[in-house]
KEVO-826210 format. One record per atom (N, C-alpha, C): residue number from 0; y negated, z negated, x negated; atom name. Coordinates in steps of 0.2 Angstrom, whole numbers. Layout:
REM residues N
<nr: NUM py: Y pz: Z px: X atom: CA>;
...
REM end
This chain:
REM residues 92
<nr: 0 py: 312 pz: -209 px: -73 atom: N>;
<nr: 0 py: 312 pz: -202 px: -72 atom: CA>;
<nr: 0 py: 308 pz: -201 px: -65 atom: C>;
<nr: 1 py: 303 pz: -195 px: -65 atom: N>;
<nr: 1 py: 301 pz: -193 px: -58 atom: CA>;
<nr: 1 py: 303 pz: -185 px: -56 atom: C>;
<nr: 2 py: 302 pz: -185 px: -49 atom: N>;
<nr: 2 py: 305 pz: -179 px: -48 atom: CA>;
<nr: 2 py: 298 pz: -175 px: -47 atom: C>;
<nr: 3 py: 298 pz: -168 px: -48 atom: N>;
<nr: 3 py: 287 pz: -164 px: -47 atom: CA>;
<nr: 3 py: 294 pz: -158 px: -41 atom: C>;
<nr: 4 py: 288 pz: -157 px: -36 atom: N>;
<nr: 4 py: 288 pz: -152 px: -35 atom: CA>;
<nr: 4 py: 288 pz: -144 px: -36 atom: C>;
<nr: 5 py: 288 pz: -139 px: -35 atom: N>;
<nr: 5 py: 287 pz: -133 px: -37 atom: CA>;
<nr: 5 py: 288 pz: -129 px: -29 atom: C>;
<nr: 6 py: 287 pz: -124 px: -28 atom: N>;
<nr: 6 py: 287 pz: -118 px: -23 atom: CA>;
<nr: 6 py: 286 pz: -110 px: -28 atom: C>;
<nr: 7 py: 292 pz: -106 px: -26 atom: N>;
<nr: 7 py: 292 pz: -99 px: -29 atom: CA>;
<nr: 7 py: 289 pz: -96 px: -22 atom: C>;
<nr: 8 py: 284 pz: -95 px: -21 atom: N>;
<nr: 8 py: 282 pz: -89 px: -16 atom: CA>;
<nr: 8 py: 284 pz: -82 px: -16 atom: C>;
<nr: 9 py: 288 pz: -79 px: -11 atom: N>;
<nr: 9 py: 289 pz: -73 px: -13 atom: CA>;
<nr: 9 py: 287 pz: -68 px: -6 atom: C>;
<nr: 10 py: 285 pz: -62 px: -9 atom: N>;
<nr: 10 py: 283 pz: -58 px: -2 atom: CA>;
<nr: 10 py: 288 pz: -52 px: -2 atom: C>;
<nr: 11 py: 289 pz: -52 px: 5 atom: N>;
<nr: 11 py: 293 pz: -48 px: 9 atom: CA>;
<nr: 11 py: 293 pz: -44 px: 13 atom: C>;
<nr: 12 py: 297 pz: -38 px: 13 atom: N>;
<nr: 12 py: 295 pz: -37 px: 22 atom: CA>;
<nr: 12 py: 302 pz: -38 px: 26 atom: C>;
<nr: 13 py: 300 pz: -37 px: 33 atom: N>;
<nr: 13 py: 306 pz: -39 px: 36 atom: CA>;
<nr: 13 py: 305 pz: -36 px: 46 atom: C>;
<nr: 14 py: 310 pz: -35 px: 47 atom: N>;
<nr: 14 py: 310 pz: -31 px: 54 atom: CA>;
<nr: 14 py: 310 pz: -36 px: 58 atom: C>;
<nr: 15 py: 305 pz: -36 px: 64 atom: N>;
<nr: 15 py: 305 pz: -41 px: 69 atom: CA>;
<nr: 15 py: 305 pz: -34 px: 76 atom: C>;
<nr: 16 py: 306 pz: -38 px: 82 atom: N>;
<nr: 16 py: 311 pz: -35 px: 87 atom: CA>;
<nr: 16 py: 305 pz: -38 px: 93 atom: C>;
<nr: 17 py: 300 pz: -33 px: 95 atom: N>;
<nr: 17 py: 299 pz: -33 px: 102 atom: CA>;
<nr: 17 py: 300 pz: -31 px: 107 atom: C>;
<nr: 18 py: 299 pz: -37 px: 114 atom: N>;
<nr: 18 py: 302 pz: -36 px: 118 atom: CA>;
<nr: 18 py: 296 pz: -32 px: 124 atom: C>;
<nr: 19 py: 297 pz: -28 px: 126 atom: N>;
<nr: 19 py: 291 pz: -24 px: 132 atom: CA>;
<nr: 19 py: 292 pz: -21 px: 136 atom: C>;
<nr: 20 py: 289 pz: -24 px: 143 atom: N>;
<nr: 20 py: 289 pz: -22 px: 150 atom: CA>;
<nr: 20 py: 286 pz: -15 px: 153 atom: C>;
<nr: 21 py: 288 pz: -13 px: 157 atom: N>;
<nr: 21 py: 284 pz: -7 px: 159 atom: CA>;
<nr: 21 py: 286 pz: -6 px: 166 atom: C>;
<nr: 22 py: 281 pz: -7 px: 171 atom: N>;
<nr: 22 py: 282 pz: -6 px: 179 atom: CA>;
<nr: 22 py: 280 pz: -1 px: 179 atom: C>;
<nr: 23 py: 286 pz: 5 px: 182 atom: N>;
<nr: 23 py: 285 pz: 12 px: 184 atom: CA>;
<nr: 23 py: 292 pz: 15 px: 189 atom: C>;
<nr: 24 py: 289 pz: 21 px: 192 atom: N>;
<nr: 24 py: 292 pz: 22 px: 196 atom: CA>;
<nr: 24 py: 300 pz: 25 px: 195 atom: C>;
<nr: 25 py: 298 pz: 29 px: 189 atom: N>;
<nr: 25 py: 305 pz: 30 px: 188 atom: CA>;
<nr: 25 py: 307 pz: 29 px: 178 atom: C>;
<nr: 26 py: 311 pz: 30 px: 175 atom: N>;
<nr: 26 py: 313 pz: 26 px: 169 atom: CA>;
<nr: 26 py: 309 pz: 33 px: 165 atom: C>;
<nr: 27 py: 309 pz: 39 px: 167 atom: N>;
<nr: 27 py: 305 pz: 44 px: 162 atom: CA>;
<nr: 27 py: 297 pz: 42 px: 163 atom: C>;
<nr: 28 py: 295 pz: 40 px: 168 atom: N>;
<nr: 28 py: 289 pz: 36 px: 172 atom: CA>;
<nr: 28 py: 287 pz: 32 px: 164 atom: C>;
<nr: 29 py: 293 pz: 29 px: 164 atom: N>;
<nr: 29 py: 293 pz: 21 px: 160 atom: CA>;
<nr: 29 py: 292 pz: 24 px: 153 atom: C>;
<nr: 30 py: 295 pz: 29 px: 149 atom: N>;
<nr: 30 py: 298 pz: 29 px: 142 atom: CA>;
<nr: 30 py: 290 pz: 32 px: 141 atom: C>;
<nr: 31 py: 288 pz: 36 px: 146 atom: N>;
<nr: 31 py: 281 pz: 41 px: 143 atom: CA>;
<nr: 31 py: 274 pz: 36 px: 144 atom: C>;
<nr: 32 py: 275 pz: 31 px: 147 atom: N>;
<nr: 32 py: 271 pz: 26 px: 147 atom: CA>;
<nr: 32 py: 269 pz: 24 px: 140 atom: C>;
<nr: 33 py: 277 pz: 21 px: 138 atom: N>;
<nr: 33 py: 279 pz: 15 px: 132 atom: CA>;
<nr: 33 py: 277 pz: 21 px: 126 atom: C>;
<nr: 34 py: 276 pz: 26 px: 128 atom: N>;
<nr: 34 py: 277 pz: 33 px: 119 atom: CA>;
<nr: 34 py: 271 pz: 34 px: 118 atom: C>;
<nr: 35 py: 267 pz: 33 px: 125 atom: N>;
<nr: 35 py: 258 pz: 34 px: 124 atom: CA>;
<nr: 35 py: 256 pz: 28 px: 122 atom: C>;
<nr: 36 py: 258 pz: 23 px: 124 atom: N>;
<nr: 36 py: 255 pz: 16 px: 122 atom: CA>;
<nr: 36 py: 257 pz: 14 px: 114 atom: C>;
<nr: 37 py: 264 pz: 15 px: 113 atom: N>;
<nr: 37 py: 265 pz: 17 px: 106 atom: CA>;
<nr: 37 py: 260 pz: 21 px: 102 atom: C>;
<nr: 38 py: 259 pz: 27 px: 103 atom: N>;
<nr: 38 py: 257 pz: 31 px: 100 atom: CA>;
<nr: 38 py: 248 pz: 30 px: 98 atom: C>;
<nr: 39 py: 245 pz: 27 px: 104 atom: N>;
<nr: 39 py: 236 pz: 24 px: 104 atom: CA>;
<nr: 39 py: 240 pz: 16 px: 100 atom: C>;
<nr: 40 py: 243 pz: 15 px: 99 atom: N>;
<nr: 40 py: 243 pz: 6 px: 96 atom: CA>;
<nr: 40 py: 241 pz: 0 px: 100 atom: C>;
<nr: 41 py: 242 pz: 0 px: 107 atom: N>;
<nr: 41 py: 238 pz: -4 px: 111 atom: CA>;
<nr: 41 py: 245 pz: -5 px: 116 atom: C>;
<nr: 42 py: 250 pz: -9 px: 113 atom: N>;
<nr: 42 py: 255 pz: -11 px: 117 atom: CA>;
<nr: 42 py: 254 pz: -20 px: 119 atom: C>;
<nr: 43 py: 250 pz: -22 px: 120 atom: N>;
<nr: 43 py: 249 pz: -30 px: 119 atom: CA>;
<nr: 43 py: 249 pz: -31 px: 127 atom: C>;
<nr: 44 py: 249 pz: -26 px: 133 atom: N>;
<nr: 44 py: 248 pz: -28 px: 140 atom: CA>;
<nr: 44 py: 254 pz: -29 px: 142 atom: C>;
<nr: 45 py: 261 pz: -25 px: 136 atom: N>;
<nr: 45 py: 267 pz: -25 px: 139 atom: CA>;
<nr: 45 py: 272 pz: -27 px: 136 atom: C>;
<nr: 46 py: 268 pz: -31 px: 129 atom: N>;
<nr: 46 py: 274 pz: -38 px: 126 atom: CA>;
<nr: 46 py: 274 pz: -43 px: 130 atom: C>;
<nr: 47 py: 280 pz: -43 px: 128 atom: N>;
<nr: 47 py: 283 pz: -49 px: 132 atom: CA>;
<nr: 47 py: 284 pz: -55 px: 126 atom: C>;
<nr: 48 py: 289 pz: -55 px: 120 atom: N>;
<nr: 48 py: 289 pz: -59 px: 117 atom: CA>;
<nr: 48 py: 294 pz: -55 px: 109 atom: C>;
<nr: 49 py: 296 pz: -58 px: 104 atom: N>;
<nr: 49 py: 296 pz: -53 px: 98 atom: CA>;
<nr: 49 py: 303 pz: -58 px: 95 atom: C>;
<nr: 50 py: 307 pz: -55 px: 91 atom: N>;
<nr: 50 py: 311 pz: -61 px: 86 atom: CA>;
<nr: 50 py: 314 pz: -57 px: 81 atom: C>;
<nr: 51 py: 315 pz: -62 px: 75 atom: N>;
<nr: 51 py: 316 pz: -58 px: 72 atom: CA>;
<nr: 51 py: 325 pz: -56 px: 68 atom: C>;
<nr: 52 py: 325 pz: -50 px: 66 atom: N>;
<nr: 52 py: 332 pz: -46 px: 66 atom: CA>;
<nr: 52 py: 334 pz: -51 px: 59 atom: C>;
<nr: 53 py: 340 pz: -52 px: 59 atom: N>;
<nr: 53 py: 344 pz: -57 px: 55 atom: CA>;
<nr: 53 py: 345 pz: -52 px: 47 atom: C>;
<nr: 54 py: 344 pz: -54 px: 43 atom: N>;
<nr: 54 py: 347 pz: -49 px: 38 atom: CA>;
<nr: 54 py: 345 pz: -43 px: 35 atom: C>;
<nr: 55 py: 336 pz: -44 px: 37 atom: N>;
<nr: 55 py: 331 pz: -35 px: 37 atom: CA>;
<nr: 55 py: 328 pz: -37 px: 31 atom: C>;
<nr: 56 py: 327 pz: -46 px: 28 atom: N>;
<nr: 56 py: 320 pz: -44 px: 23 atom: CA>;
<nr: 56 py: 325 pz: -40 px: 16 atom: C>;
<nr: 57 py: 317 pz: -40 px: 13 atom: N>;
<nr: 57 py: 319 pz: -36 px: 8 atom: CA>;
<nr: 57 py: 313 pz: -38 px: 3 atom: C>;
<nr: 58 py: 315 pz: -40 px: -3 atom: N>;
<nr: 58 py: 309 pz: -43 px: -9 atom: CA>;
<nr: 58 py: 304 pz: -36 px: -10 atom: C>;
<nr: 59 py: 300 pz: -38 px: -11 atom: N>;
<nr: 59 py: 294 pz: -31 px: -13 atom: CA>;
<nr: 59 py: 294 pz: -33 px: -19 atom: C>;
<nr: 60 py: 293 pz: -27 px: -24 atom: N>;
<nr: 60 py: 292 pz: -26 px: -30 atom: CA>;
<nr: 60 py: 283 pz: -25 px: -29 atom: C>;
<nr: 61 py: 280 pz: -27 px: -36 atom: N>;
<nr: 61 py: 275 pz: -26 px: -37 atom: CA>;
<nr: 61 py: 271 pz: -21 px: -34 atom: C>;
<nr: 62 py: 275 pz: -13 px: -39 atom: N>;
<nr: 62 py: 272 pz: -8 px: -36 atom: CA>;
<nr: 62 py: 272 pz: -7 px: -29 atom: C>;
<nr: 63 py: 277 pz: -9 px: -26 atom: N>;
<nr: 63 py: 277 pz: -9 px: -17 atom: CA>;
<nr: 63 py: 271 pz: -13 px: -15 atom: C>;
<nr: 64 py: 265 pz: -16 px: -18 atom: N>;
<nr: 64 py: 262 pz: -20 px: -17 atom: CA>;
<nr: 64 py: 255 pz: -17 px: -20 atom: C>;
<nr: 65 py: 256 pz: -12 px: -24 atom: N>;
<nr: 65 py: 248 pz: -10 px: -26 atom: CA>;
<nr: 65 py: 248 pz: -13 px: -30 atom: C>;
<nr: 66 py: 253 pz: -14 px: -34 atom: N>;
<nr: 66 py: 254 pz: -18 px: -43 atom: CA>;
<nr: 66 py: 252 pz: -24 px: -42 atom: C>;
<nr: 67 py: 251 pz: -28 px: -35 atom: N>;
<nr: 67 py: 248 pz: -35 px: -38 atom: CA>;
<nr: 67 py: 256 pz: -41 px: -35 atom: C>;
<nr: 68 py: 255 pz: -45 px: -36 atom: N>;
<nr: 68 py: 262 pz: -52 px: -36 atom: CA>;
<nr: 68 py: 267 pz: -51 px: -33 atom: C>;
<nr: 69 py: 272 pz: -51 px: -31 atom: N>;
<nr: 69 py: 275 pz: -53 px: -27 atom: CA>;
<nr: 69 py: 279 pz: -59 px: -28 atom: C>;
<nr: 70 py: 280 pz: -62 px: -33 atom: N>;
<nr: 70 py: 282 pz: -68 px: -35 atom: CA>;
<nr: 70 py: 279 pz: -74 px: -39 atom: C>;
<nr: 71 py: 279 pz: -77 px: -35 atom: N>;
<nr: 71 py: 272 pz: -84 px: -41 atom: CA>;
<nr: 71 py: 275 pz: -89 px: -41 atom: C>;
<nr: 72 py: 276 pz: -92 px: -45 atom: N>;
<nr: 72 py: 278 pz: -102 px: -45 atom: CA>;
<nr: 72 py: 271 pz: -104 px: -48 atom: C>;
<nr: 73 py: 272 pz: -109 px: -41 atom: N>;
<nr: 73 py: 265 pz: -115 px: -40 atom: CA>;
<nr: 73 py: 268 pz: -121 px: -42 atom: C>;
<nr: 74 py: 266 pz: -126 px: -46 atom: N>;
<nr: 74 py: 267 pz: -134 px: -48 atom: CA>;
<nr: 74 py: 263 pz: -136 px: -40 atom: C>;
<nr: 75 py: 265 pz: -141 px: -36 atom: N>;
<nr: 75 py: 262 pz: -143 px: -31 atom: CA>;
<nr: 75 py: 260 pz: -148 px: -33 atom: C>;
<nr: 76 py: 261 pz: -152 px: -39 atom: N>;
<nr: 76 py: 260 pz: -158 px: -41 atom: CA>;
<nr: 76 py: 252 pz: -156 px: -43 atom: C>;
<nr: 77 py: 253 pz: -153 px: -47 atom: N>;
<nr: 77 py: 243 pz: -151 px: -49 atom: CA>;
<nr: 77 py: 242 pz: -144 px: -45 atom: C>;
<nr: 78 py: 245 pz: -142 px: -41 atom: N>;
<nr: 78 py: 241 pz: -137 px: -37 atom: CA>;
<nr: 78 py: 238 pz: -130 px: -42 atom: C>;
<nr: 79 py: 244 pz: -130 px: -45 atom: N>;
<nr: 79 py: 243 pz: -122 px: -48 atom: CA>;
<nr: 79 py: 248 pz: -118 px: -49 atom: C>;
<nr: 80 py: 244 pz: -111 px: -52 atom: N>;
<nr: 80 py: 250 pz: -106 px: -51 atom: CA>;
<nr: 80 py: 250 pz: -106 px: -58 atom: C>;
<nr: 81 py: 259 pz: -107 px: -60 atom: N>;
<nr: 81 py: 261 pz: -105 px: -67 atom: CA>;
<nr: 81 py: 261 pz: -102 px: -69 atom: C>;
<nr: 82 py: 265 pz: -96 px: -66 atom: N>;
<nr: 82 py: 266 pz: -89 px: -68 atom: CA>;
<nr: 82 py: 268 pz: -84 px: -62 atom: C>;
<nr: 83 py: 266 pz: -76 px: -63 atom: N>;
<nr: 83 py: 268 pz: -73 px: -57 atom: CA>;
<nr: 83 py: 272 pz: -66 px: -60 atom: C>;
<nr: 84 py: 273 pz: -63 px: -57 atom: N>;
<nr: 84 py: 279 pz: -57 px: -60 atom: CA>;
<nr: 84 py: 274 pz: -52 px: -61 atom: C>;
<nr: 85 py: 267 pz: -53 px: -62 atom: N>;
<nr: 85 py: 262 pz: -48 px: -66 atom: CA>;
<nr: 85 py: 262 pz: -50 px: -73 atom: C>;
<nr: 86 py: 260 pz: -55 px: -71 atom: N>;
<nr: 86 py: 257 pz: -57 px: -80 atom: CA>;
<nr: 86 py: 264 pz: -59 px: -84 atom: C>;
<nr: 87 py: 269 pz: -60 px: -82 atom: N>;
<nr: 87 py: 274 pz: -63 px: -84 atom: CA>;
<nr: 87 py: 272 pz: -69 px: -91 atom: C>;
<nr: 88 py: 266 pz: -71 px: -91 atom: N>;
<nr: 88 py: 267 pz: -75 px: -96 atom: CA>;
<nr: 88 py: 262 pz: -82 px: -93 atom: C>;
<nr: 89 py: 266 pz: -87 px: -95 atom: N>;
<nr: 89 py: 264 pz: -95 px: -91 atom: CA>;
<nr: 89 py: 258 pz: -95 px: -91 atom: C>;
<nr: 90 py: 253 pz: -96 px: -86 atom: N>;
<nr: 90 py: 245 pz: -98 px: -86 atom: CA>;
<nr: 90 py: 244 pz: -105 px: -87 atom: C>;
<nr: 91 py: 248 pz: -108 px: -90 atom: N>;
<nr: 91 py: 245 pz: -115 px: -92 atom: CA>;
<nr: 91 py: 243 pz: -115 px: -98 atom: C>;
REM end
């Protein structure tokens, strides 16, 4: 008897937790800094480092995805994908 591998890909999203520094005079100094920098998208001079929150993912439905997979089983043995939660029917 042999054993085949397989992988169920699935996509997710999930909350991750940055950490950011800001040298200012005073902490309302600080918050209006971090609320401009937030708000232009240009926080990368005052990350420090990120992790992620325990217990945030959440499976995505197709539609949450613009109709396309969020679930595939791949054979690793021959490197294809059998089926995805679109087509729901075996591509071999």
């Amino acid at each position: 008897m042999q054993t085949f591998e397989f992988h169920l890909d699935k996509k997710v999203t999930s909350w991750y937790r940055e950490t950011h520094y800001v040298d200012a005079e005073t902490l309302q100094q600080a918050q209006k800094i971090m609320i401009d920098k937030f708000a232009d998208g240009n926080t990368d001079d005052t990350f420090n480092y990120q992790e992620k929150i325990d217990d945030t993912w959440e499976e995505l439905t197709p539609q949450e995805n613009d109709n396309q997979p969020t679930r595939e089983l791949w054979c690793e043995d021959s490197s294809m994908l059998l089926i995805d939660n679109i087509v729901n029917q075996p591509m071999i």
